[in-house]
VOSEPA-147696 format. One line per field, with one value per residue (C-alpha): y, z, x; residue number from 0. Coordinates in steps of 0.001 Angstrom, whole numbers, plus 500000, padded with zeros to 6 digits. Each point is the difference from the previous one (the first is absolute). Example, Ala and Ser with C-alpha at 12.3 -4.5 7.8 and 13.67 -1.06 7.14 Angstrom:
<nodes>
py <- c(495500	503440)
pz <- c(507800	499340)
px <- c(512300	501370)
nr <- c(0	1)
</nodes>
This chain:
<nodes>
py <- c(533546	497372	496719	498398	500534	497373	497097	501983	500088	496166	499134	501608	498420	496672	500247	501427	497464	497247	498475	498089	503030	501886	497288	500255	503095	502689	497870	500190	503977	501993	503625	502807	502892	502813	502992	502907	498246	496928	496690	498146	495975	497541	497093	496568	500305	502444	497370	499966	504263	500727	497193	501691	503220	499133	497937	501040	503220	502345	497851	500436	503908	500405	497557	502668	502897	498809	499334	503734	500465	501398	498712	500415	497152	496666	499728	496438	499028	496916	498083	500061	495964	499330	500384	498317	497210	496831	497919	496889	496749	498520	496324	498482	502377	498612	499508	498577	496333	500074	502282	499048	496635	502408	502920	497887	498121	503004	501029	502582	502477	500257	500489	503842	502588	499593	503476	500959	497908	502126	499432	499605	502807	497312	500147	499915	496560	499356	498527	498037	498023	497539	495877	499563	502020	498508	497609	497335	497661	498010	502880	501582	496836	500111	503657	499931	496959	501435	503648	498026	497990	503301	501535	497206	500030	497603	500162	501132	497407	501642	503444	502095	498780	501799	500391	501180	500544	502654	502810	499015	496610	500477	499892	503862	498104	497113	502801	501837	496866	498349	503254	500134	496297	500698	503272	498306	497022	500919	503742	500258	499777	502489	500083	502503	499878	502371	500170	500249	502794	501627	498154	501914	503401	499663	498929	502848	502101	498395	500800	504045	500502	498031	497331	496402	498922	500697	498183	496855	499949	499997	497578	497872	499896	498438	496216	499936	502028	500110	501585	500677	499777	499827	500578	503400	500042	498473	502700	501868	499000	501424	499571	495556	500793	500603	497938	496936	500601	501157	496115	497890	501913	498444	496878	499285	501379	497510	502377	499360	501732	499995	501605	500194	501215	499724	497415	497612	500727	498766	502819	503015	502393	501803	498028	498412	496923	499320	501649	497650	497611	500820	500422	495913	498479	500230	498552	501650	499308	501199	501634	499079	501906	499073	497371	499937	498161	502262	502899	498816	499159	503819	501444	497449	501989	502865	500844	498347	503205	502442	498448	501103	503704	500003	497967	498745	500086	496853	498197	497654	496541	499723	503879	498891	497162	502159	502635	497544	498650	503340	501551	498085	503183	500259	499749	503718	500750	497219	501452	503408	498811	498407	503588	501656	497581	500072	503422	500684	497675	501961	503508	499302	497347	497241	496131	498992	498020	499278	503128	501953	498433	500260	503215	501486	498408	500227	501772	497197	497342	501997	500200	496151	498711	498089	502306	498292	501081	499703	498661	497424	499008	499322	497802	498608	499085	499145	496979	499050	499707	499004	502701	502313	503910	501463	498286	501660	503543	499450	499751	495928	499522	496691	498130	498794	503245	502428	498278	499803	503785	501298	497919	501920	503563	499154	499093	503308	501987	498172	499603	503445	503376	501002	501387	498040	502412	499180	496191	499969	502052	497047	497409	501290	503437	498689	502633	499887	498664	496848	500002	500410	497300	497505	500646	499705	496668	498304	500971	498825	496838	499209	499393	497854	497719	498676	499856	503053	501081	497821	501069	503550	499253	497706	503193	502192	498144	499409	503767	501243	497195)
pz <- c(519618	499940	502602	496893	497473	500314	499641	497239	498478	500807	498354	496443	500390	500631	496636	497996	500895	501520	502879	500621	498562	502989	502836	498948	499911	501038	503249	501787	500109	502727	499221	501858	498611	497753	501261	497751	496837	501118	500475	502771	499874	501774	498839	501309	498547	498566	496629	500247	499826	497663	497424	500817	499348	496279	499422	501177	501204	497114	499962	503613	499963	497057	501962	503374	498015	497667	503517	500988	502126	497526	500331	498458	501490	502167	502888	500761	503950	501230	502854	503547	499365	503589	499061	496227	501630	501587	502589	499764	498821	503597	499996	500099	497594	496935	496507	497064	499672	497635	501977	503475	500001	498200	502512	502800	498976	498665	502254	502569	498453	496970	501403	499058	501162	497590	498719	500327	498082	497180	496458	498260	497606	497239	496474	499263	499294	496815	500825	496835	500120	502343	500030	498684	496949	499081	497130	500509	497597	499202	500032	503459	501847	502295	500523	500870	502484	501982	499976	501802	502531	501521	499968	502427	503661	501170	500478	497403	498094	497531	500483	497824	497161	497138	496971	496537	496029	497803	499432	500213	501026	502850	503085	501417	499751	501471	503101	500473	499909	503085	502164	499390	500655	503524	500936	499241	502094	502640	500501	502984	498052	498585	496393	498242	496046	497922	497617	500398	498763	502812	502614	498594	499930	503802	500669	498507	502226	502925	499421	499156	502755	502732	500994	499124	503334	498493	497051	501418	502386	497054	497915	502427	501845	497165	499704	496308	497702	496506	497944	496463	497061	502115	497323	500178	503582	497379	500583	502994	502424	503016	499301	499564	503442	501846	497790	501121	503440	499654	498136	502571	502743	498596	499514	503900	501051	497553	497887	495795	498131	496135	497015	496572	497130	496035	500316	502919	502481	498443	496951	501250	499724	503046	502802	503187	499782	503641	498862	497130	502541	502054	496991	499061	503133	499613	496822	496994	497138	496390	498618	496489	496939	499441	497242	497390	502680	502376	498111	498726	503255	501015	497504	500388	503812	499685	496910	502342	502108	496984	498756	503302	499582	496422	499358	496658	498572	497451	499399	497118	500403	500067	500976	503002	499081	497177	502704	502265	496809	499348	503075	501605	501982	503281	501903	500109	496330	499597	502372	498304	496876	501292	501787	497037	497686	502398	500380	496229	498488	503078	498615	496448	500714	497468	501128	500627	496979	498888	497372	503284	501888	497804	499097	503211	501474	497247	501971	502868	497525	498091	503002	501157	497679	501713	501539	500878	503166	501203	503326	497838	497616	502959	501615	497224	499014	503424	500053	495995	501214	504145	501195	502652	499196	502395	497998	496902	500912	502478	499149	499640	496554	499770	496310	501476	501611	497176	497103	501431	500776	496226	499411	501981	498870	496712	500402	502109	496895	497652	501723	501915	499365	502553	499290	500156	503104	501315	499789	501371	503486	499813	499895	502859	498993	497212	497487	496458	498099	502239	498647	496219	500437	500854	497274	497369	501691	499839	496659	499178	501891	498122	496719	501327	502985	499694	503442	500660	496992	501443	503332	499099	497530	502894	502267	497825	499356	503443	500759	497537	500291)
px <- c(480440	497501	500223	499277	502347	502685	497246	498631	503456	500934	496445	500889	503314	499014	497704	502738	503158	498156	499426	503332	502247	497660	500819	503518	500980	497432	498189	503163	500443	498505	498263	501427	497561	500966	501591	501131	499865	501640	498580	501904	499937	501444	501816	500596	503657	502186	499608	496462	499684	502687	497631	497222	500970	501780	497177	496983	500284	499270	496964	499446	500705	497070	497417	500547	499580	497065	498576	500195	503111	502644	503393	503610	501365	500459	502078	500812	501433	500310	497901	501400	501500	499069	496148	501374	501216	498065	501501	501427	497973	498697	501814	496252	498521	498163	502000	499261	499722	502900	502265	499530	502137	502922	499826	499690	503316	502013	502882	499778	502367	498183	496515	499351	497161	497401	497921	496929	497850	498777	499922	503446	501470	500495	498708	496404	498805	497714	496836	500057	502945	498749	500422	496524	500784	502999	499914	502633	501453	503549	502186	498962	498676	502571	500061	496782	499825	502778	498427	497215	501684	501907	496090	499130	499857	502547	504108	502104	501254	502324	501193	500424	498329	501287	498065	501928	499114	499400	497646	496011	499959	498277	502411	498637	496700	500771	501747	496863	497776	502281	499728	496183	499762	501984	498074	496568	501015	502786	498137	502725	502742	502274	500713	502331	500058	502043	502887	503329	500471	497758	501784	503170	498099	498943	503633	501479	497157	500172	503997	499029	497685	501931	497107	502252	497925	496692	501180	501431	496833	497397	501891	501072	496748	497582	498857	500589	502312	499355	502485	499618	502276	503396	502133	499702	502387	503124	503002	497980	502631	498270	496855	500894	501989	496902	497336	502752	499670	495852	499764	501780	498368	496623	501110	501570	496430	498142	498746	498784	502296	498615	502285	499037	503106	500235	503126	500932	502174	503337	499469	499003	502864	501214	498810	502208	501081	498643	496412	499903	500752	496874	497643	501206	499305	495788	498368	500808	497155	500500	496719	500314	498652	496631	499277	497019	497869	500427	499556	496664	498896	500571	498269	496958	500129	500767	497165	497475	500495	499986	496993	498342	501616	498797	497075	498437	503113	500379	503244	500845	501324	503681	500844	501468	502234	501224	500892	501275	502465	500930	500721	502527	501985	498153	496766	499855	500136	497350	497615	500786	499150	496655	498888	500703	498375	496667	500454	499692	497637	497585	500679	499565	497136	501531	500170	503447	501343	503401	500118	499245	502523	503352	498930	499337	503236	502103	502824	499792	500284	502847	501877	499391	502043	502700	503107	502673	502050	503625	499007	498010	502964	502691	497061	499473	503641	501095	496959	501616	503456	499395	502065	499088	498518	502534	502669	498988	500267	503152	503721	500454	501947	499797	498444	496965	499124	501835	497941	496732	500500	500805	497330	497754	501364	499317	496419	499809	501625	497525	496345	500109	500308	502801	503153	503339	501207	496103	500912	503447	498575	497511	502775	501640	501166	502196	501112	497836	503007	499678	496536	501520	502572	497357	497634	502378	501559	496555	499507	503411	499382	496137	501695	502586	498614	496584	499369	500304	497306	497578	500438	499149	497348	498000	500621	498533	497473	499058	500493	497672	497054)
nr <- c(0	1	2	3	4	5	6	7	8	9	10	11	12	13	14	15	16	17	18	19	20	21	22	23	24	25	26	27	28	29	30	31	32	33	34	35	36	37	38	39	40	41	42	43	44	45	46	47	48	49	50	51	52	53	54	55	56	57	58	59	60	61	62	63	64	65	66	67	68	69	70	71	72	73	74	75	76	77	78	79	80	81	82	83	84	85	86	87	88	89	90	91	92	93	94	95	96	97	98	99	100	101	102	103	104	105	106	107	108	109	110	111	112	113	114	115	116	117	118	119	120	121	122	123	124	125	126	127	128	129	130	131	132	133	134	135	136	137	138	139	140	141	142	143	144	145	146	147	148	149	150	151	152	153	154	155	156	157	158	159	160	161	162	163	164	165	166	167	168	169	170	171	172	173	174	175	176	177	178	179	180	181	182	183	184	185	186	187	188	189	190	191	192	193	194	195	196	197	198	199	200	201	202	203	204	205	206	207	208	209	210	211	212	213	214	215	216	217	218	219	220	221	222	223	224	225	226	227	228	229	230	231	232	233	234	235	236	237	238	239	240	241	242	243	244	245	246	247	248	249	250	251	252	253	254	255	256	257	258	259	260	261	262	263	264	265	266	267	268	269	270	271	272	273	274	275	276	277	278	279	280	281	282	283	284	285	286	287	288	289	290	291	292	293	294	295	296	297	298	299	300	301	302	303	304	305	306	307	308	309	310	311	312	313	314	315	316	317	318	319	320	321	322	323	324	325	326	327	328	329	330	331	332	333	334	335	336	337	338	339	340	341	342	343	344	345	346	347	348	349	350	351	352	353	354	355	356	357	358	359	360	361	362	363	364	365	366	367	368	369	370	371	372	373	374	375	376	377	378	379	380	381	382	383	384	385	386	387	388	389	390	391	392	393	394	395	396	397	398	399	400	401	402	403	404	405	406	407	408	409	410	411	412	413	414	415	416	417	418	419	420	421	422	423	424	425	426	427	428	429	430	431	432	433	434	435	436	437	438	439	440	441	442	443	444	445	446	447	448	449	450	451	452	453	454	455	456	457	458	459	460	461	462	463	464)
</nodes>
């Protein structure tokens, strides 16, 4: 077997899933050699191999092989946590400007043994959401000036901040941009980014494989924790059990804590009172859906970049403000739209005019047309009548919470496509003929109280602008 395989090996896998992928997840692992077919490799932590190995180790198997040493499989072990593990942070060792003040004030019994410091098994981070490419206008303004102050050396001065809003309006972005931001300017510090849906896989390992240590230890042991899309824990009892205790473990330490969801905390479904708690006691910053402005302003960036990926490629006047009137969804489908647009006036060597452009993204702008949501209605309808959300889907009978309510349902039966059973589990598992009765009370109540017909005409109205 040649000395040189393993670096031969790491080299085509760096090209083929990238360099941070490669720091993550394959840098860690130690080559044993091959011996009778099997390729022996050790692993940080029982997590880190068993990913590997459903990940990347068909891949792995195939790169050994191509390189002359057949295999038929991996064998994963894991590394003698004696040589894993570092010792404990010297009192007078260096830190972070922004940490040092926190760890030097956090308690005794919640100082822990820090690991080795190597890079974090955290999800790759895009080099192109960053803060200089992010085009900020009304609706994110906020968003984006607290992103930066948690990027900044300096004490942490609200914790966590909590960013929430639908699909594609930029909050993974504005994540990625504040952990590049940190790494290019606190290079000491550790930063762990990743959803929460993989902090509920590597629970559910660390629970198989019998390594809880190794998990509390690399949670618990990083400078800033960026969790993604935390909805996704609602109704995972456990796995809330232990992200509760990982959250305030960061906080007594001084650590950043930064969340992103699609609702605030209040509305997602599923989640402990006392997390919700936790997740309110930071800032928590609405990213709102992007307005004409903004959109405009996106595509005026973004197509400077395609025009360098695509040059001598002409665009009439007013293509982009009729995309950016059109496609109101998300950032994502607008950027979409742009690639593809760019993509095909290149191929078939045409200018890009409007003609072009509707017919080219004729499905996009089919499917832009305005959707109207449940979760949208019940906001909507709990602003009209100044009543609170939670109100509307619990149990309270009373008029001014009842009304409002059937209200609501029939808006849901009339400006969606879900079925009556699909509204009632929306309005807090109610049975469908709830659903029934209230749609044929509002329409019953429209021809006799004026009011009421105005109310719901202004709703829809609002709902579908």
């Amino acid at each position: 077997m040649s000395a040189d395989l393993w670096p031969r090996v790491c080299e085509e896998l760096r090209i083929v899933i990238g360099q941070d992928a490669f720091s993550h997840w394959i840098d860690p692992l130690q080559f044993r050699g091959c011996e009778d077919g099997v390729a022996r490799l050790a692993a940080p932590t029982p997590f880190i191999g068993n990913w590997v190995s459903q990940h990347y180790g068909e891949r792995i198997q195939k790169l050994i092989c191509k390189s002359g040493t057949p295999v038929v499989r991996l064998d994963f072990t894991v590394l003698d946590q004696r040589m894993a593990r570092a010792p404990a942070v010297p009192a007078n060792s260096e830190k972070p400007a922004r940490y040092a003040g926190a760890a030097a004030q956090a308690p005794v019994a919640t100082s822990i043994v820090r690991p080795a410091d190597t890079e974090l098994p955290g999800s790759p981070l895009d080099p192109k959401y960053k803060f200089d490419n992010f085009v900020v206008g009304k609706p994110n303004e906020l968003a984006h000036a607290a992103a930066r102050r948690v990027s900044e050396p300096g004490p942490v001065t609200f914790n966590p901040l909590f960013l929430y809003g639908g699909v594609g309006l930029g909050k993974t972005h504005l994540m990625h941009a504040i952990a590049w931001q940190i790494q290019e300017t606190q290079p000491e510090a550790r930063v762990l980014y990743l959803s929460a849906e993989q902090f509920m896989y590597r629970f559910v390992q660390a629970l198989r494989f019998k390594d809880m240590h190794g998990f509390k230890q690399l949670f618990r042991s990083v400078d800033v924790l960026m969790v993604d899309d935390v909805q996704f824990i609602g109704g995972k009892d456990s796995t809330q059990e232990e992200f509760f205790h990982t959250f305030n473990a960061l906080v007594d330490q001084g650590r950043q804590i930064v969340i992103t969801s699609d609702r605030p905390p209040n509305e997602i479904q599923g989640i402990e009172d006392r997390i919700i708690s936790r997740l309110q006691s930071g800032l928590v910053v609405d990213v709102h859906p992007t307005d004409y402005e903004l959109r405009l302003g996106i595509l005026q960036s973004k197509a400077e970049a395609q025009a360098r990926l695509h040059p001598g490629i002409e665009v009439d006047h007013g293509i982009f403000e009729y995309l950016a009137m059109r496609i109101s969804s998300n950032v994502r489908v607008l950027e979409g739209a742009l690639t593809r647009l760019f993509a095909f006036a290149s191929l078939v060597g045409r200018r890009i005019d409007m003609e072009m452009a509707q017919e080219c993204l004729s499905d996009i702008l089919r499917a832009s047309e305005r959707k109207v949501t449940i979760d949208e209605i019940i906001r909507k309808v709990a602003e009209h009548y100044n009543v609170r959300m939670a109100d509307l889907l619990g149990p309270r009978r009373a008029r001014s919470v009842s009304r409002p309510r059937q209200v609501a349902m029939f808006l849901s039966k009339n400006l969606t496509t879900k079925s009556l059973p699909e509204i009632g589990r929306r309005f807090g598992g109610r049975d469908h003929t709830t659903v029934i009765h209230a749609v044929k009370k509002v329409e019953e109540l429209r021809t006799i109280d004026a009011q009421i017909s105005d109310d719901v005409e202004l709703l829809r109205r609002m709902l579908e602008a």
